[in-house]
N, C-alpha and C positions, 0 to 999 in steps of 0.2 A: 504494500500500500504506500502510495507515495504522498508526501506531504507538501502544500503549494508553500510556496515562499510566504505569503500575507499569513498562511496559518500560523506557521512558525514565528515569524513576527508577533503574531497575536500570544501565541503562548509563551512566547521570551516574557512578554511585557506584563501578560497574570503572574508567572512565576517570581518577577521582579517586586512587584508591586504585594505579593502576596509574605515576603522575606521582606519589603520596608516594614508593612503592617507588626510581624515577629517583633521583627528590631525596635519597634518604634515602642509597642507593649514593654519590652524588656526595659529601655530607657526609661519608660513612663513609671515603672515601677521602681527602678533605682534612684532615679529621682525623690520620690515620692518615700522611701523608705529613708533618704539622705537629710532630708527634712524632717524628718521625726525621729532623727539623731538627737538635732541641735534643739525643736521645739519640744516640751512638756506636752503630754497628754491630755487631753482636755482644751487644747488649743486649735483646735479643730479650723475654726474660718481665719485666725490666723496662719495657720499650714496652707491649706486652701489659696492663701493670696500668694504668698512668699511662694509655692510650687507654679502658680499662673504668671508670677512675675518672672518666674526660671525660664519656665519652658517656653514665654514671648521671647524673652534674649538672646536663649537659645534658636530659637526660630528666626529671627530676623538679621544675628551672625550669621548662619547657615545659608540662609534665602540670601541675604550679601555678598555672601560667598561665591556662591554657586552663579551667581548674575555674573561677577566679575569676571571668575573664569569662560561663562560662555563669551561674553564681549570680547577677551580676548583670544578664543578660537574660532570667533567670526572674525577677527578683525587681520584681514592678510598683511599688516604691515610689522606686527610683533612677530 
């Protein structure tokens, strides 16, 4: 049985996206346990904010990131 190239494409990019999901859990949870190292129990919507404060900074380094590098793989002069 042969497989068409767009299939293959299609299932690279499930595969992909289904190992960010993994990864992003694992993060989401080390995070979230890293936090309730340093916060008391019972701190509850203060953990809450400090982990939503994390994971924007974290999110919008990364998203920065990743911009930068495509501008400079689109960009034939670098």
């Amino acid at each position: 049985m042969e497989v068409k190239p767009t299939h293959m494409g299609t299932m690279i990019s499930l595969a992909t996206v289904a190992f960010g999901l993994i990864a992003a859990g694992a993060w989401n949870k080390f995070i979230s346990d890293l936090i309730a190292i340093f916060l008391k129990p019972g701190n509850g919507v203060i953990a809450e904010l400090a982990y939503a404060v994390i994971v924007t900074l974290l999110a919008v380094f990364v998203v920065r990131g990743l911009g930068k590098l495509a501008d400079r793989e689109s960009d034939p002069k670098t």
